[in-house]
N, C-alpha and C positions, 0 to 999 in steps of 0.2 A: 344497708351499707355498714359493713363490719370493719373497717378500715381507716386511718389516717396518713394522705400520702401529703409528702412537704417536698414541695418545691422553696431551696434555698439560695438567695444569690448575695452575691459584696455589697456590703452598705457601708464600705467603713468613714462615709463621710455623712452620712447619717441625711442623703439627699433624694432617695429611692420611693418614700410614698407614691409622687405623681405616679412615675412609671406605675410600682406596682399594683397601684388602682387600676390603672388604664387596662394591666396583662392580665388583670382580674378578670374584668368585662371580656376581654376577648376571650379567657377560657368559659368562663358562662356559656357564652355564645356556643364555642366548639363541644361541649359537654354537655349541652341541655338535654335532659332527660337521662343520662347515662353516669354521670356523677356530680357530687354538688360544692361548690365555690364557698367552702364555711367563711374565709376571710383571710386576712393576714397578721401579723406581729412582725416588729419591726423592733429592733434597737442592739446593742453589743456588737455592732459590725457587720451585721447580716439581720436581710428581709425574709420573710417566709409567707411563700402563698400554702393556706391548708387547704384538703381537696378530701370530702369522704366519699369511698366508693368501695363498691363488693368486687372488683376486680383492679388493684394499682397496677399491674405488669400494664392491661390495655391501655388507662386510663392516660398513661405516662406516653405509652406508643403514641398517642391519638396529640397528647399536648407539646411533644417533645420538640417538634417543628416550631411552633407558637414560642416554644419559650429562644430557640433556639434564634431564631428572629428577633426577639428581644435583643440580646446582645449589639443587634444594630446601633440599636438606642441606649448604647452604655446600661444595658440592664444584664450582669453578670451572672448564669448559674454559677452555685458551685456544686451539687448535687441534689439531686430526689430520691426521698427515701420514704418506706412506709412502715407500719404497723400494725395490727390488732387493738381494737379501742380498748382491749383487756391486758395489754403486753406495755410494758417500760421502753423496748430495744425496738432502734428503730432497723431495717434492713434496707442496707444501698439498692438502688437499682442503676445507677446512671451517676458520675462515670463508674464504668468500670475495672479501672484503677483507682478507686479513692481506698484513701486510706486513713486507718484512725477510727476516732466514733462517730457517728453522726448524731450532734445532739441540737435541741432549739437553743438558739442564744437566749 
């Protein structure tokens, strides 16, 4: 697994742990064996789930549903992005219209 893909969503009330524990467990589940649930960070206004895996394009396709279902439950994406565990820059994949940098808070 050569890769860090981040799943980011709105925390700016700084209320989001539950959820994003809870969305943890559910990708566990949906990714077992395929990629691994490192954990989350949380604070600056945005939660982030990290997710390493040797393919992000599938890894996102497979969660995209999961996360997007979130949103039911006031758990906002704002985007997923990945990396090279060797690389600074992260690359958008979802939305795509984002715009700016994607960085961890």
């Amino acid at each position: 697994m050569n890769y860090q893909l981040v799943i980011q969503f709105e925390d700016e009330a700084g209320e989001a742990l539950e959820k994003i524990e809870a969305l943890e467990d559910q990708l566990i589940d949906v990714l077992d064996g395929v990629a691994e649930v490192d954990g989350h960070e949380i604070g600056s206004g945005t939660a982030n789930i990290i997710i390493h895996t040797s393919s992000p394009k599938k890894v996102w396709e497979k969660v995209e549903p999961v996360v997007e279902k979130a949103a039911e439950d006031d758990l906002v994406a704002i985007a997923a992005a990945y990396r090279p565990f060797d690389a600074e820059d992260y690359t958008v994949l979802w939305p795509a219209d984002f715009e700016g940098d994607f960085e961890l808070a």
